[in-house]
C-alpha positions in Angstrom: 19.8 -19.2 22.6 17.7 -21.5 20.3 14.4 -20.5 18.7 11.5 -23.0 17.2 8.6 -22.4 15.8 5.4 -25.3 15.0 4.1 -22.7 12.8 6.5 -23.2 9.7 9.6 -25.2 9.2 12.7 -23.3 9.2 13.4 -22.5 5.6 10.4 -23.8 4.1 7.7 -21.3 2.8 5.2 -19.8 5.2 1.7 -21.2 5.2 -1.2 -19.1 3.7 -2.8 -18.6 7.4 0.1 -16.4 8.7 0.3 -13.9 5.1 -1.1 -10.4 5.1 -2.3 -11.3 1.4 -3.4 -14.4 -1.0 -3.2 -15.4 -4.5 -6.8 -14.6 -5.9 -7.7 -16.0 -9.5 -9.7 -12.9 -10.0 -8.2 -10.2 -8.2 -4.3 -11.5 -7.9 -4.5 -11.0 -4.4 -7.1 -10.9 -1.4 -6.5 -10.6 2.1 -6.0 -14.1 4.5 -6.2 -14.6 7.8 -3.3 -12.9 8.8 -2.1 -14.7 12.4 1.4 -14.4 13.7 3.3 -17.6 13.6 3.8 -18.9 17.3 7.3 -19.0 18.7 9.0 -20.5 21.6 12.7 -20.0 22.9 15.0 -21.2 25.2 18.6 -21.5 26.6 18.1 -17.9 27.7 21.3 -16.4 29.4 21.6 -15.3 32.4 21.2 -11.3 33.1 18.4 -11.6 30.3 15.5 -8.4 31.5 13.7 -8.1 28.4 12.5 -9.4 25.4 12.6 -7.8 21.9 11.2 -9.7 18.3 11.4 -8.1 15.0 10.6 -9.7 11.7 11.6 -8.6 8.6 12.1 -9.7 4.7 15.1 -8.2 2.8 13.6 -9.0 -0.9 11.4 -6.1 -1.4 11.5 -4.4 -4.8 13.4 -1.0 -4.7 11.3 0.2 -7.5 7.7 0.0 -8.1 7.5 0.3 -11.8 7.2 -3.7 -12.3 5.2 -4.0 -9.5 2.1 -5.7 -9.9 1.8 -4.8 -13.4 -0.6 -7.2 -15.5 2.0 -9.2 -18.0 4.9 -8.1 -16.5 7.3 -9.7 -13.6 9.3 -7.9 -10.9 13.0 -8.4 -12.3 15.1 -10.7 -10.2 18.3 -8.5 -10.6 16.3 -5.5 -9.5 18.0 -4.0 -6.1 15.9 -4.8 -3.1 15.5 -3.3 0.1 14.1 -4.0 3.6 10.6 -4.4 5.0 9.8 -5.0 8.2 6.6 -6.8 9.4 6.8 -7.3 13.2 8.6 -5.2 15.7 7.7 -5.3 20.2 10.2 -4.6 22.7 10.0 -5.3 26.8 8.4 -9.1 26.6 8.8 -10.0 29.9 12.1 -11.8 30.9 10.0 -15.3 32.5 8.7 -15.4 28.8 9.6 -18.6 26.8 6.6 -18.4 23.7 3.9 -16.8 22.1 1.4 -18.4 20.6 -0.4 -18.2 17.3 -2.8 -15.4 16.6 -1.4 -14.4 20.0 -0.8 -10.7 18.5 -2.2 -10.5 15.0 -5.1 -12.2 13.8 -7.2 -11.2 11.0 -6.1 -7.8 8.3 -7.3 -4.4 10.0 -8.4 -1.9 7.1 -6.4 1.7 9.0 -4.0 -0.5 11.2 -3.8 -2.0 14.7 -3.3 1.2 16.2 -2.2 -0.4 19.6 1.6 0.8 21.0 0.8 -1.6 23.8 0.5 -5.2 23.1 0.1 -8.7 24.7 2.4 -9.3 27.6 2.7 -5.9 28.8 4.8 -5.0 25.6 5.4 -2.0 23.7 4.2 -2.5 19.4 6.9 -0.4 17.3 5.4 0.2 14.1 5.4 -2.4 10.7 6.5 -0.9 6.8 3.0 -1.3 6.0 2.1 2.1 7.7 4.1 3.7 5.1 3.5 1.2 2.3 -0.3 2.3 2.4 0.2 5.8 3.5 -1.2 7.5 0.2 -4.7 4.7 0.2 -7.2 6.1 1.4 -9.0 2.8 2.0 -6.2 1.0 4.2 -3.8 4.2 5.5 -3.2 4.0 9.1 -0.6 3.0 11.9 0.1 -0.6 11.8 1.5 -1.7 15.2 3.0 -5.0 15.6 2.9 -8.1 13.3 1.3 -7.7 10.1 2.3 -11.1 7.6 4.0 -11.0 4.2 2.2 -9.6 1.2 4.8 -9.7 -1.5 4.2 -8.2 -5.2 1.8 -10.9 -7.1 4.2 -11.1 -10.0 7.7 -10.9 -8.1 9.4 -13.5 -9.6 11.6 -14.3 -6.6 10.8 -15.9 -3.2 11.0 -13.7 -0.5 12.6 -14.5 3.0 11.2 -13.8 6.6 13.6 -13.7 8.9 12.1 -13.7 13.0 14.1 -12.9 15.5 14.1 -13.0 19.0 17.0 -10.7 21.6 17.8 -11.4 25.0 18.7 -8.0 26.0 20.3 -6.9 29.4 18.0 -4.0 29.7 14.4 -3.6 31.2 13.2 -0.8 28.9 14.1 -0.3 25.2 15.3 3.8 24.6 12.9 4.2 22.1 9.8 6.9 22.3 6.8 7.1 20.4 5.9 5.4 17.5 9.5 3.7 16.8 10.4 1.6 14.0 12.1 -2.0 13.7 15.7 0.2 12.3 15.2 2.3 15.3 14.9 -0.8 17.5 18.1 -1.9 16.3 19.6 0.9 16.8 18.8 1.6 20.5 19.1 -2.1 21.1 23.2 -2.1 20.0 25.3 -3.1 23.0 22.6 -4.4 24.9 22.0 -7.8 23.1 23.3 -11.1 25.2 22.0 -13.0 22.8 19.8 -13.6 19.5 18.1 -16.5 17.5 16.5 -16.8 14.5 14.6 -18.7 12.1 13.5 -18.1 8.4 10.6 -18.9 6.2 9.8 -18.0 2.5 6.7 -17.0 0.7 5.6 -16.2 -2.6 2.5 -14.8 -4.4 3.6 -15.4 -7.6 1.7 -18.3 -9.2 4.6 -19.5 -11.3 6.7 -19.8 -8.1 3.8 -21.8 -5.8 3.5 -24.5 -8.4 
């Protein structure tokens, strides 16, 4: 299977338009626009039912301490951990693409809270739901895509990996308000194929020169 996207090129950082958050000479960081990136697929194999996509960026700090801290910078050696930012199982088998701002468009104070999305899908639930559980201001269920939105002062490039899975099965065994890890899980044995792309992006001003 072979994925392609006219949104990014593979590899190369992310354009502004499809980040949760902005450099802000003020502030360090504002909100943007927010749109998923449009994807399209193809050499699909045969058997294929459904559709699942998940997105996410493996460079997130496992400690907060150096996180956006005025005169400080997120240590490169610092262990990192997982984020995910997009997650929807059951795309219809016939599908091929999605288009920009198809899913996401604009940042959504409190989440999207929508399980079911474009195409008849089902939305499993992004990281930032629990990154801004304790705001009072933003805390909410975030369904679906929500863009990158690294630390301000990380000092290395994150990577965002988007991946689409042919899988042999109609409906996902996952319940509720499921997660990208619990995706994977439930999705094990049922993949016939997978493709992926990757783009970067940074917030860091020293790292966007």
């Amino acid at each position: 299977m072979k994925l392609t996207t006219g949104s990014f090129r593979n590899g190369g950082p992310i354009p502004d338009r499809f980040a949760f958050a902005i450099p802000d000479p003020d502030t360090h960081v504002k909100f943007s626009e927010n749109v998923n990136p449009g994807l399209s697929w193809e050499e699909v194999p045969d058997g294929t039912r459904s559709f699942a996509i998940i997105c996410q960026d493996p460079d997130v700090p496992s400690r907060a301490d150096d996180v956006n801290q005025e005169g400080r910078e997120v240590p490169a050696d610092l262990p990192r951990v997982e984020f995910f930012h997009w997650v929807a199982v059951e795309l219809p088998p016939e599908l091929r693409s999605i288009a920009e701002g198809e899913f996401c468009e604009g940042v959504m104070p409190h989440g999207k809270n929508v399980a079911l999305g474009p195409r008849g899908c089902r939305q499993g639930l992004n990281d930032f739901t629990g990154l801004f559980a304790g705001d009072p201001d933003m805390a909410g269920k975030f369904f679906g895509y929500d863009g990158p939105a690294p630390p301000w002062n990380d000092s290395i490039l994150h990577h965002y990996t988007f991946t689409v899975y042919a899988l042999d099965i109609e409906e996902v065994p996952v319940v509720g308000e499921f997660t990208g890890q619990q995706v994977r899980e439930a999705i094990d044995g049922h993949v016939l194929a997978e493709a992926s792309i990757m783009g970067t992006y940074t917030q860091n001003p020293r790292l966007r020169s």
